[in-house]
C-alpha positions in Angstrom: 17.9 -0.5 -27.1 18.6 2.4 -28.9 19.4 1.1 -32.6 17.2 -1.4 -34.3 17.2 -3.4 -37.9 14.6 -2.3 -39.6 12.8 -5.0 -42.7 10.5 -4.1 -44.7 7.7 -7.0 -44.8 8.9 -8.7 -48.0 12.2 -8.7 -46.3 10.6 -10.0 -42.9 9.1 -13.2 -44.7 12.6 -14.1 -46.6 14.0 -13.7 -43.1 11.4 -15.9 -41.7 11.7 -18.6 -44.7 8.6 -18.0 -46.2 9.8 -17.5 -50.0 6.6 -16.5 -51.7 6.1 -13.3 -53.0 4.4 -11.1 -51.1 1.3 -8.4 -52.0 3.2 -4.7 -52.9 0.9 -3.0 -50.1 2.5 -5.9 -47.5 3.1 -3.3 -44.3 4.7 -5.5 -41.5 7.8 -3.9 -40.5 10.1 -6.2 -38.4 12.7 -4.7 -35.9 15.7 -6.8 -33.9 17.3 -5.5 -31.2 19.0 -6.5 -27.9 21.4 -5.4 -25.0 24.3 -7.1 -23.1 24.2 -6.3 -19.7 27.9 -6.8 -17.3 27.1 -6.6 -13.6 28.8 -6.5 -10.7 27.6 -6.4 -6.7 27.8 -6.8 -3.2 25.1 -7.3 -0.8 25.6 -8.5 3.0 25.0 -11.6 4.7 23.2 -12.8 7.5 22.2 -15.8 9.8 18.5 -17.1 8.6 16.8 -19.2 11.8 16.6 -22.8 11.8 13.3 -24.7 12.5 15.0 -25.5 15.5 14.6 -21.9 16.6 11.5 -21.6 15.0 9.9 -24.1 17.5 10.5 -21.7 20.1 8.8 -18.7 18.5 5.5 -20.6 18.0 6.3 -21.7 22.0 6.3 -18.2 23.2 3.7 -16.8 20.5 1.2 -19.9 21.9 2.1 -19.9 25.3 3.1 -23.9 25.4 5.6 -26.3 24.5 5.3 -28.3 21.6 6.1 -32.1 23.1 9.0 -32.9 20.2 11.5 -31.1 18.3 10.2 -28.9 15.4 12.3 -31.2 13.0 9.9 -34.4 14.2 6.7 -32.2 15.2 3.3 -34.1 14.1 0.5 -32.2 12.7 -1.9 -33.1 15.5 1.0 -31.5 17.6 0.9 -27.6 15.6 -2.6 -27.6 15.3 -3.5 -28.4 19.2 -1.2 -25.4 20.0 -2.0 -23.1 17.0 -5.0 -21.1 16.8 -7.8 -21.7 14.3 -4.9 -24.1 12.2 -7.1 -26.8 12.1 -8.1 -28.1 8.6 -7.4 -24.8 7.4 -3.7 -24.9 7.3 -1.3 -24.1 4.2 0.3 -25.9 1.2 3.5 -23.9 1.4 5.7 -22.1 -0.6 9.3 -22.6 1.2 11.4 -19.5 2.2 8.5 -17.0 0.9 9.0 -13.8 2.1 6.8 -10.5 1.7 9.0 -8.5 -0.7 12.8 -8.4 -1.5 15.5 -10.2 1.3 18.0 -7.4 0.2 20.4 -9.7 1.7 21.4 -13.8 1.8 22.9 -16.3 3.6 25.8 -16.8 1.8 25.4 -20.6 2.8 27.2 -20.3 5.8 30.2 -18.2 4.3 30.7 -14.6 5.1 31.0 -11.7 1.5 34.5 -11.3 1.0 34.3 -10.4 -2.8 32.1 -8.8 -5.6 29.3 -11.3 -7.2 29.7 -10.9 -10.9 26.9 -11.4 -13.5 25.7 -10.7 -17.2 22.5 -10.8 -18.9 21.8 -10.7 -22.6 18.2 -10.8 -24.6 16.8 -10.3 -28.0 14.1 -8.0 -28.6 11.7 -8.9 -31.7 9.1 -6.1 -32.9 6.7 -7.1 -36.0 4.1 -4.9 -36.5 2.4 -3.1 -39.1 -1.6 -1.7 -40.5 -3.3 -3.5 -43.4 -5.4 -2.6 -46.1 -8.9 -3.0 -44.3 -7.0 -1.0 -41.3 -6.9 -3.8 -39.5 -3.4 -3.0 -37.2 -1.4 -5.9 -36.4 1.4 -6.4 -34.0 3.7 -9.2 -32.6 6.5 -8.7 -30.1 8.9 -11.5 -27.7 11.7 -10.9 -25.7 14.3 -13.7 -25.7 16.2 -14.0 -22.2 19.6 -15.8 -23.8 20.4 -16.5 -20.3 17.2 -18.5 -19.6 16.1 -20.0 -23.2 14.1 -22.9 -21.3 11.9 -19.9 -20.0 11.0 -18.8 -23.4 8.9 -21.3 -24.9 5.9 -20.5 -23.6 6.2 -16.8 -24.5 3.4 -14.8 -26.8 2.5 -11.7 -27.4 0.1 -10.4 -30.1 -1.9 -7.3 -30.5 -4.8 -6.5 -33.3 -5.8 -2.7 -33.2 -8.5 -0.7 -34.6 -11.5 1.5 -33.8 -12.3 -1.0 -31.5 -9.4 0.0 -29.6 -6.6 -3.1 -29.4 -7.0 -6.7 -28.3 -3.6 -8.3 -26.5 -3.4 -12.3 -26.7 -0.3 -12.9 -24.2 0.3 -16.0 -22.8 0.3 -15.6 -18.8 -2.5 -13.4 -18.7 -2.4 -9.8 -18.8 -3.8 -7.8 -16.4 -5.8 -4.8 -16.5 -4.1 -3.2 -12.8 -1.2 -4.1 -14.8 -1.7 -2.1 -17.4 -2.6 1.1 -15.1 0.0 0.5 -13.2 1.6 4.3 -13.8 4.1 4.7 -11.0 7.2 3.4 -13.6 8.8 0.3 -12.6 6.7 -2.1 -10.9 9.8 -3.9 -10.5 13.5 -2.4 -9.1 14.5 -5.9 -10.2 18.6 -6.4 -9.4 19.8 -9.7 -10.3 16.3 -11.0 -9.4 16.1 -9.3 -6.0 12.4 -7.8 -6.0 12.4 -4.2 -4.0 9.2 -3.9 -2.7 7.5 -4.2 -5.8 3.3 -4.1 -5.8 1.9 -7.3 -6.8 0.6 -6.8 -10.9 -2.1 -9.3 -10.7 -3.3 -12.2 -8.8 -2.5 -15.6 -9.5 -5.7 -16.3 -11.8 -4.2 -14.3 -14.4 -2.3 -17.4 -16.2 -2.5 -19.2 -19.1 -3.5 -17.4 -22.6 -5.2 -14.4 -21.5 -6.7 -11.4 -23.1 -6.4 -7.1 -22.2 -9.0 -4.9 -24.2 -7.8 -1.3 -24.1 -10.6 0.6 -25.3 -10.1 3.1 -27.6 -8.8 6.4 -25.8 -11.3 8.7 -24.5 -9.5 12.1 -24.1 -7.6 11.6 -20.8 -9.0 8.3 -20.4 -8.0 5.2 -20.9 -10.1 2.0 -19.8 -8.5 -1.7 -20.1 -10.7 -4.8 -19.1 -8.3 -8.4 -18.5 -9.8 -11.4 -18.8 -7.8 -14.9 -18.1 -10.1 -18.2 -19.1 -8.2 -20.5 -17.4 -5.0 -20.5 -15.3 -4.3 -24.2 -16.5 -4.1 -22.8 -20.1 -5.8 -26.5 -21.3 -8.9 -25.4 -20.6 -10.0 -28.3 -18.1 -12.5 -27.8 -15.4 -9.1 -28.7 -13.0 -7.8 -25.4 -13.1 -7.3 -23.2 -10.1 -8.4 -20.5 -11.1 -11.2 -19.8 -13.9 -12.7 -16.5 -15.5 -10.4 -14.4 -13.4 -11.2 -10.4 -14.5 -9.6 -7.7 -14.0 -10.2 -3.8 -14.9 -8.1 -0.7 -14.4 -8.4 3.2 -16.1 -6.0 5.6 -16.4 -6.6 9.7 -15.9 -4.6 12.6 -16.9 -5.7 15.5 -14.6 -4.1 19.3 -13.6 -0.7 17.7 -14.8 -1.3 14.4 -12.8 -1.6 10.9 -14.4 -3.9 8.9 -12.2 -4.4 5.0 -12.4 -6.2 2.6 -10.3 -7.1 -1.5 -10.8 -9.2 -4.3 -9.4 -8.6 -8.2 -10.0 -10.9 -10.8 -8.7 -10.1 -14.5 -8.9 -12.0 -16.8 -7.4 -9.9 -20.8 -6.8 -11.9 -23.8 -7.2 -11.1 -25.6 -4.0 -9.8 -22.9 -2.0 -6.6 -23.2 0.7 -5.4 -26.6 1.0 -2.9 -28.1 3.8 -0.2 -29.9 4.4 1.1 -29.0 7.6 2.4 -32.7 8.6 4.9 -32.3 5.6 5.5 -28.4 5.7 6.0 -28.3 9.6 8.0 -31.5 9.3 10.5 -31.0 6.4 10.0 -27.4 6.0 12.4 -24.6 6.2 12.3 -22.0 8.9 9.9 -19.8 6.9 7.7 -22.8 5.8 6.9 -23.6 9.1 5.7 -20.3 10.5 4.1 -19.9 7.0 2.1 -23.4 8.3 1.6 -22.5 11.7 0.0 -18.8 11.0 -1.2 -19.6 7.9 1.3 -17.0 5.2 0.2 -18.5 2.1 -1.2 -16.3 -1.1 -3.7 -18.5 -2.0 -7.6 -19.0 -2.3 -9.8 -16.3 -3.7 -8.3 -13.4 -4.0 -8.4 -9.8 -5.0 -6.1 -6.7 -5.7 -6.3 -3.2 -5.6 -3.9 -0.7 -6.6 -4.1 3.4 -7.1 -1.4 5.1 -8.2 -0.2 8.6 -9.4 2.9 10.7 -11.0 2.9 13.9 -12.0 6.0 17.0 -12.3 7.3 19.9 -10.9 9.8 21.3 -13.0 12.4 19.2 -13.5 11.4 16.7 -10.8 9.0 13.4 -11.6 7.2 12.5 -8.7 5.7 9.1 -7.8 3.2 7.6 -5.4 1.7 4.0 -5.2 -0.6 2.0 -3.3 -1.6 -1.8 -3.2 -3.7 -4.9 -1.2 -3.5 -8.1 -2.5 -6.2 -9.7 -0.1 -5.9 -13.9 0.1 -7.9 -16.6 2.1 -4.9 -16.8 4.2 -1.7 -13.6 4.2 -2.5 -10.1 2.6 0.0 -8.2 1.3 0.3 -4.5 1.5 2.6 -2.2 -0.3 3.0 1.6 -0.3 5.1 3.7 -2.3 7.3 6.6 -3.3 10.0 8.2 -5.6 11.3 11.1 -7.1 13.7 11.5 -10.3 15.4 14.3 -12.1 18.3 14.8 -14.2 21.5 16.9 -13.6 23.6 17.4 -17.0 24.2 14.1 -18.5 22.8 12.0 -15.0 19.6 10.6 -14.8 19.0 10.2 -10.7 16.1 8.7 -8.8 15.4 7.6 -5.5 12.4 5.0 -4.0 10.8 4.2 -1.1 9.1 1.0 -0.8 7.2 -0.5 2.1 5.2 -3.8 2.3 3.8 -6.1 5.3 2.6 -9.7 5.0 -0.3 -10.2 7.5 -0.8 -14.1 8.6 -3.7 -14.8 9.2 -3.5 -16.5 12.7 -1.9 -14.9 15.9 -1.3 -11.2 14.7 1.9 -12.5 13.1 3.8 -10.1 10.3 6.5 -9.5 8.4 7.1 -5.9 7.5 10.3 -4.6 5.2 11.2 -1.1 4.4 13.6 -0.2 1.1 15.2 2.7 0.1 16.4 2.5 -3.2 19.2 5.3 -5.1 19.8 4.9 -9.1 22.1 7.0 -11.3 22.7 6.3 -14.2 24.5 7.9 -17.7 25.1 7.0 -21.0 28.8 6.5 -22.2 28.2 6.8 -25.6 25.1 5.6 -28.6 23.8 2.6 -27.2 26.5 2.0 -23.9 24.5 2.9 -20.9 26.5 3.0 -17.0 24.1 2.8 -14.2 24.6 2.0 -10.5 22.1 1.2 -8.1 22.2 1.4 -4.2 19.6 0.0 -1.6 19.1 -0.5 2.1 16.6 -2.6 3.4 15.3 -3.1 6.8 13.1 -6.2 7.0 11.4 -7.5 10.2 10.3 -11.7 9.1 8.8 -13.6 12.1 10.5 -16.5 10.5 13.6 -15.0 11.1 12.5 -13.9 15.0 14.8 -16.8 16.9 17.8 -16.3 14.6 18.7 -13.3 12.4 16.3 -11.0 14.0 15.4 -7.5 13.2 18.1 -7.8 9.8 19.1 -4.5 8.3 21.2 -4.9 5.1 22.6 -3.4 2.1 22.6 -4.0 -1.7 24.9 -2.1 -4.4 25.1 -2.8 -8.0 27.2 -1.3 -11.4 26.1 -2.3 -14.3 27.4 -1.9 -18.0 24.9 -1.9 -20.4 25.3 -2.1 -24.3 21.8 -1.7 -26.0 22.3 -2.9 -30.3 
């Protein structure tokens, strides 16, 4: 967003509706902004398994027939042929998948056209230092394309000597926070490339980061997230989740590296009679090897950038480590500039372990971005990804799927 409004805070509160007059030292600047955002892409299609097919992976994985059809498959049935299932089975997120699916089904149609879209948002800034230097700062993005979504949005900052306490509601985490390899997220019209997980799922509800003040080249953030049911009941899942993560600057390197622990109050739970029975293709294998993120868990991530000449360099590394799946990502870019281009590439890599039967899905991403700016504000940029993704759930159907994703987008920051 490259222009803003800029009030001044008596101006602020008249925008606001407060009509009192205000203190002359009042410092609380506010600044409005936004961006429209025109897309248009194309990705490719594919043929996703049915739990039809699915039955016959779990078959050959086990070594024995299931007596029925996978659509009328009993519990007792999954778990007699399913290594250490048991009571220990998953409550199921359907058609999970370990990064992006750089791809879709196109419900049963084949891509014969570009997919158009549009995003817009509203960007408010209010910040300012008081008398007693007490530094104050509020800030909310407002997705017009998603208003229901932005509700429960908040995010305010005090600063001082102390360094600078962030309220936010859905937790902020401290890995986060160090998280220095740029975007966490290549996000294209919600397709996720890759990305490393940015905390676990104790941090939610109204959470708090403490960035201590800055030590020379260090600087030290500690998370904490009461209560991921945000009431503050004794119910929640997850309670006192922490975090912590530190950033270095070293020889010309920026360094950062986090840990978040959560620890869930009743652990796994399952429901493989309804998953296995009703399920999708990837709910059942997800019930049958046990893929779900859930339980205690923990995440660790280490990342660095640094430059060489005109070239920014990248490198990241993460383990989200549940009761039942892990997820591991690795990656790597690179981004320079020639004249008025800005040009960077990624590679991204990440395998979901189950935790039965040496089961996996692994998915590699390469992912090109140019991008220029037209004029003040008007920003072109076109994205280009392929992905090769290897999903047990998709083992009796699509296969091995390798697949493509291209995007232009028109971008007019205000």
């Amino acid at each position: 967003m490259d222009k803003k409004i800029l009030l001044g805070g008596a101006a602020a509160l008249l925008l606001v509706g407060n009509m009192y007059a205000t203190p002359a030292n009042a410092a609380i600047d506010l600044s409005i902004g936004g961006e429209a955002k025109l897309t248009a892409n194309m990705s490719e299609c594919y043929a996703a398994a049915t739990a039809t097919d699915i039955e016959a992976l779990i078959e050959a994985v086990e070594g024995a027939a299931i007596s029925s059809a996978a659509a009328n498959a009993t519990a007792a049935e999954v778990s007699t042929h399913v290594d250490g299932l048991g009571s220990n089975g998953a409550s199921l997120v359907a058609d999970d998948t370990v990064a992006l699916t750089h791809s879709e089904t196109c419900g049963g149609n084949d891509r014969s056209g570009v997919d158009w879209g549009f995003g817009k948002e509203l960007a408010i800034d209010a910040s300012g230092t008081l008398a007693n230097g007490l530094e104050v700062s509020f800030s909310d993005t407002l997705d017009l394309t998603d208003t229901n979504a932005e509700t429960g949005g908040f995010d305010l900052t005090l600063g001082g000597a102390f360094g600078s306490l962030q309220f936010k509601d859905g937790a902020p985490s401290a890995v986060d926070a160090a998280m220095v390899t740029g975007k966490k997220n290549l996000d294209v019209q919600g397709q996720n490339l890759g990305a490393h997980p940015t905390e676990t799922d104790g941090s939610a509800g109204m959470g708090i980061l403490w960035s201590a003040p800055s030590m020379s080249s260090l600087d030290l953030f500690v998370g904490w997230a009461p209560n991921s049911g945000g009431d503050g009941l004794d119910n929640a899942a997850y309670e006192n989740t922490f975090s912590i993560g530190a950033v270095v600057e070293a020889g010309g390197m920026e360094i950062g590296a986090g840990f978040e622990s959560a620890s869930h109050a009743t652990g796994c739970t399952a429901n493989v009679a309804g998953d296995f029975v009703a399920g999708t293709a990837q709910s059942i294998v997800n019930a049958a090897y046990q893929g779900d993120y859930c339980g205690d868990q923990t995440l660790t991530y280490v990342g660095a950038t640094m430059s060489a000449g005109d070239i920014g360099l990248s490198a990241g590394y993460s383990i989200l480590d549940t009761d039942e799946a892990d997820k591991t990502t690795m990656s790597i870019g690179a981004s320079t500039s020639f004249d008025a281009y800005d040009v960077a590439i990624d590679y991204r890599n990440s395998t979901k372990d189950y935790l039965n039967a040496n089961v996996e899905d692994t998915q590699s991403v390469v992912a090109v971005e140019v991008g220029t700016s037209l004029g003040d504000g008007v920003d072109l940029g076109v994205v280009f990804s392929t992905s090769d993704a290897d999903f047990a759930a998709e083992a009796a159907g699509a296969g091995s799927i390798t697949t493509y994703f291209v995007e232009a987008s028109l971008t007019v920051g205000f």
